[in-house]
C-alpha positions, 0 to 999 in steps of 0.5 A: 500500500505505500507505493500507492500512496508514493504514486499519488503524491508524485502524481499530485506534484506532477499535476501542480506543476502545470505551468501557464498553459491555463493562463497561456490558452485563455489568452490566446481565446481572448486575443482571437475573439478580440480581433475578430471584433476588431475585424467586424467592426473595421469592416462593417463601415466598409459596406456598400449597400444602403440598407444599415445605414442610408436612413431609409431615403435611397441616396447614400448621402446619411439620410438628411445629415448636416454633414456639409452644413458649415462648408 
């Protein structure tokens, strides 16, 4: 019975001694969710369609913004 008790122990030491890959694994989620938010929001101010934002008027201009008031 005690070299069930040795092996345990250097099974327990063993799984302590993991390291950063935890730390190392969240980070790496994180930094591909990250640039993909980044990418989408980048990108979304590239569309050419007038369906999110052209205000519903058909002309791409805004909608009736007062962008080129003061010029």
């Amino acid at each position: 019975m005690p070299d069930t008790v040795d092996a345990a122990a250097v099974l327990l030491a063993a799984a302590a001694q993991q390291g950063l890959g935890d730390t190392l694994r969240i980070l790496l989620l994180a930094s591909i969710a990250g640039g993909a938010l980044l990418a989408w929001f980048l990108l979304r101010g590239y569309r050419s369609d007038d369906t999110g934002d052209g205000g519903g008027d058909g002309t791409g201009d805004g909608g009736g913004t007062d962008r080129g008031a003061n010029a």
